[in-house]
N, C-alpha and C positions, 0 to 999 in steps of 0.2 A: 521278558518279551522275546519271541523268538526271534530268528531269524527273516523267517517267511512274512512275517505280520510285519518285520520293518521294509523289507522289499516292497511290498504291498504300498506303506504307505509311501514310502520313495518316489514308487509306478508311478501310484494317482498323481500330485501334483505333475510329473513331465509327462503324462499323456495328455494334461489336460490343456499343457501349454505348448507340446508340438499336434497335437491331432488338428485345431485350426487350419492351420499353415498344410499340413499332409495333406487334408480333405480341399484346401482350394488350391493345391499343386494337382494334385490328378484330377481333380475336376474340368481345372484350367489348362495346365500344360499337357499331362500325362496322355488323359483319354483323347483331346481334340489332335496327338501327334498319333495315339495309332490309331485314330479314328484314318485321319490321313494317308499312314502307312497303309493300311490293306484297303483302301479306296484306290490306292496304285495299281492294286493287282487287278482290280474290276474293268470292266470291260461298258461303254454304251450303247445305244441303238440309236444316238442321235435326237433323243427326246428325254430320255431318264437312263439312270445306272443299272446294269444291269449285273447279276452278283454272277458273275463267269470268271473263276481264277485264271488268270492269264500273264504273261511276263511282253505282251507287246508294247505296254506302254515302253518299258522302257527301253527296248527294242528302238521305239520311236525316238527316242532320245538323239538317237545317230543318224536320223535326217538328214540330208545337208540341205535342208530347207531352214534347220534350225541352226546349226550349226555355225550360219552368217551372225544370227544374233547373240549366240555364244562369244565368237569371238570381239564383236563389236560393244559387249557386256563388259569383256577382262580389258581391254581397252581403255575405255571410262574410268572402269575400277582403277584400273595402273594408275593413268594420270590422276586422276582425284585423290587416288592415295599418295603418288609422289608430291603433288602439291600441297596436300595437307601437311605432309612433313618439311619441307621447304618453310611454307611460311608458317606454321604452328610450333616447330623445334625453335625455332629464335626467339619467338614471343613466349612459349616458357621459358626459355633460360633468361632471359630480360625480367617477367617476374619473379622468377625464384629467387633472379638475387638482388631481387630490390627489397626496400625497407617494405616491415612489416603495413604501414599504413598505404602502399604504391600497389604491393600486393593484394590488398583490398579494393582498390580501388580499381586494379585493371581485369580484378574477379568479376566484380559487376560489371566493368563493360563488355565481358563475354560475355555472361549470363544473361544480362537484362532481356538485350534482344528476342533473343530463342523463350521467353515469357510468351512472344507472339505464337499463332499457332504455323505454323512452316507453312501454307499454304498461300495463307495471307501474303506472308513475307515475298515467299514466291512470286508472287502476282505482282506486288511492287516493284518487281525486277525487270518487270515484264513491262511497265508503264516508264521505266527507266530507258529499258534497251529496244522499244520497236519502232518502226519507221518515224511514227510522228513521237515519240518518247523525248524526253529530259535531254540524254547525251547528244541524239542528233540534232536537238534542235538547237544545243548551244555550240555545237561544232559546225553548224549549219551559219549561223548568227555572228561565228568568229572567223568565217570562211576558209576554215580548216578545208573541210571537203565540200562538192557540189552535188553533190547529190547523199541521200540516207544512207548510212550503210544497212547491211544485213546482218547484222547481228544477233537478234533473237533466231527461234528455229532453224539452230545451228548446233554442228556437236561441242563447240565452244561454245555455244549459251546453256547447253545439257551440265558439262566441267563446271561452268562457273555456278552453276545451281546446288549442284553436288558439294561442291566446296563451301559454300558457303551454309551450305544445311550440318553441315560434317564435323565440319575442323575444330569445334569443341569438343568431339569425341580423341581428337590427337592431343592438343594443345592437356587438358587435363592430367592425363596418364603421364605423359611426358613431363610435367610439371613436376607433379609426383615424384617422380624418381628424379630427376634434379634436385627437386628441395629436400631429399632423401639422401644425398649423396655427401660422402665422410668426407669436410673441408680438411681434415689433416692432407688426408692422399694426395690433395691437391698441393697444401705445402711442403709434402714432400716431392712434387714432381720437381715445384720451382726450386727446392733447394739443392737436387739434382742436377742443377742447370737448366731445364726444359724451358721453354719460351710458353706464350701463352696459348699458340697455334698447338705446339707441339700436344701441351699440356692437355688440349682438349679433344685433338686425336687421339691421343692415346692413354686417357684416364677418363676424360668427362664423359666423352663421347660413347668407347665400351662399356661402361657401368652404367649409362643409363639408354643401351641400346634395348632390355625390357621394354621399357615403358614404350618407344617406341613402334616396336614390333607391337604391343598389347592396342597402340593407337592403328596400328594399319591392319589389323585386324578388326577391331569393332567400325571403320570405315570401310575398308574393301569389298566388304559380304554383303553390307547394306547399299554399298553402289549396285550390284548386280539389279537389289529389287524395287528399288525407288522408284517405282513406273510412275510416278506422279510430277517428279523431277522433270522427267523425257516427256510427260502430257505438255507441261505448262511450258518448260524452256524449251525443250526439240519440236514442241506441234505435234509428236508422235510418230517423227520423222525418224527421231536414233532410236531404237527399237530397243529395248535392253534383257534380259528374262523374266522380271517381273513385269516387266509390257505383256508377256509372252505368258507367263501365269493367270493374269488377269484376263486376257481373250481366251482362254481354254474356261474359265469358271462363269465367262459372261456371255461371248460373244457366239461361241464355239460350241457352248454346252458341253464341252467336253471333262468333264469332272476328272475322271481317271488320270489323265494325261496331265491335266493341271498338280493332284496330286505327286503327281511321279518326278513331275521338276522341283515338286517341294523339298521332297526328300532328296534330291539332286544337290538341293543349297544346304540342305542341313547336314547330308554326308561331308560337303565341302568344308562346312562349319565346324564341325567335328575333328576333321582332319586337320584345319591349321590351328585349333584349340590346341591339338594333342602334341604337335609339332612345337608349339607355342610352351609347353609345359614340359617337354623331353627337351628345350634351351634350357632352361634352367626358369622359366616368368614367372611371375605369382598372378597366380589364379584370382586374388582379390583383385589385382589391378583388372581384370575383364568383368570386374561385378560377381566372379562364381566363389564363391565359399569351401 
């Protein structure tokens, strides 16, 4: 048998079992991004697109109309990511090194939750935190305070929305790379002398500073576009870029311009992926292959 005739039949079976996945990648991902990309470069009349090659959208970009919601976007983002690592770094190191059946168990109590669909949950937060809601009315009832506070549509009810939609994207990764991490080096810190502080400054903590980073990225980027976050918890008060996306495709009619922010977050995207992969991270921990 030749050569050619075993290539051949090699080909067939792996085309047969990557062409699926090829055909609903560009159908899915591929075409719908540069559908987007040269929808950036188009121009409107205020009614429909109009196909006029042009560089104003993102000219627009530097607004300083826009530019408030830029930075009131990195903001949110910051804090939401800070606190995700805050309280999500402690809760994996508490599971990783608990017993195998603890770890099971404080897996579903992440998990279960987020079964709901984030909206819902949302909403419940919302029956919690507004004037006449749950908290006020038992700190009302225990004469903490005299009057409701304000707490919903606020850019702390915005954080606390974000956070709590999130912090399974930190808590996991992080996880990860703790329960990943070579117990010897550890007893060699302590037989070093090193205390348990020291120990985790300076062995736990760098070796599974990946995982964290891989977690403040798959949180950061989606703070920016959660406009659904900022409907339900801010009232549409904290304005964020995917507020800002969403009125250019709806309100605005403005397609182009909507597009041209897209690619605004994907360039972003791309950059602290690439930054993320010149540390030294692995690329599986972000889901990329």
């Amino acid at each position: 048998m030749s050569n050619t005739v075993k290539k051949r039949r090699n080909t067939i079976p792996l085309l047969t079992t990557v062409s699926p996945v090829a055909i609903w990648l560009i159908l899915l991902v591929a075409a719908p991004l540069l559908y987007v990309f040269f929808l950036s470069f188009m121009a409107t009349d205020g009614y429909k697109v109009v196909i006029q090659f042009n560089l104003d959208n993102y000219k627009n970009l530097l607004n300083p109309t826009y530019i408030e919601i830029y930075v009131n976007s990195f903001i949110i983002a910051f804090f939401t990511t800070l606190i995700c690592i805050l309280l999500g770094y402690p809760f994996a190191y508490i599971m990783a090194n608990s017993t195998k059946k603890s770890k099971t168990i404080m897996m579903i109590m992440l998990m279960v939750p987020f079964w709901t669909n984030s909206l819902i949950r949302l909403n419940g937060w919302k029956t919690i935190l507004g004037k006449t809601g749950v908290l006020n009315s038992i700190l009302l009832n225990m004469g903490v305070i005299s009057e409701p506070l304000e707490i919903l549509y606020t850019r702390g009810a915005v954080l606390l929305g974000m956070v709590y939609t999130l912090i399974p994207y930190m808590i996991l990764p992080t996880f990860a790379s703790i329960d990943k991490l070579d117990g010897t080096l550890l007893e060699a810190s302590s037989d070093l002398g090193a205390n348990k502080l020291h120990t985790f400054l300076h062995v736990t903590l760098p070796l599974t500073f990946p995982g964290i980073f891989s977690g403040s990225i798959m949180i950061f980027i989606p703070s920016l576009g959660f406009f659904f976050v900022s409907d339900i918890m801010g009232g549409g008060k904290s304005q964020l870029i995917g507020n800002l996306i969403e009125n250019q495709f709806k309100a605005a009619n403005n397609w182009p311009f909507g597009a041209a922010l897209s690619m605004m977050l994907i360039a972003l995207i791309l950059i602290m992926v690439t930054v993320y992969k010149k540390s030294g991270g692995d690329m599986e921990d972000l889901g990329v292959m």
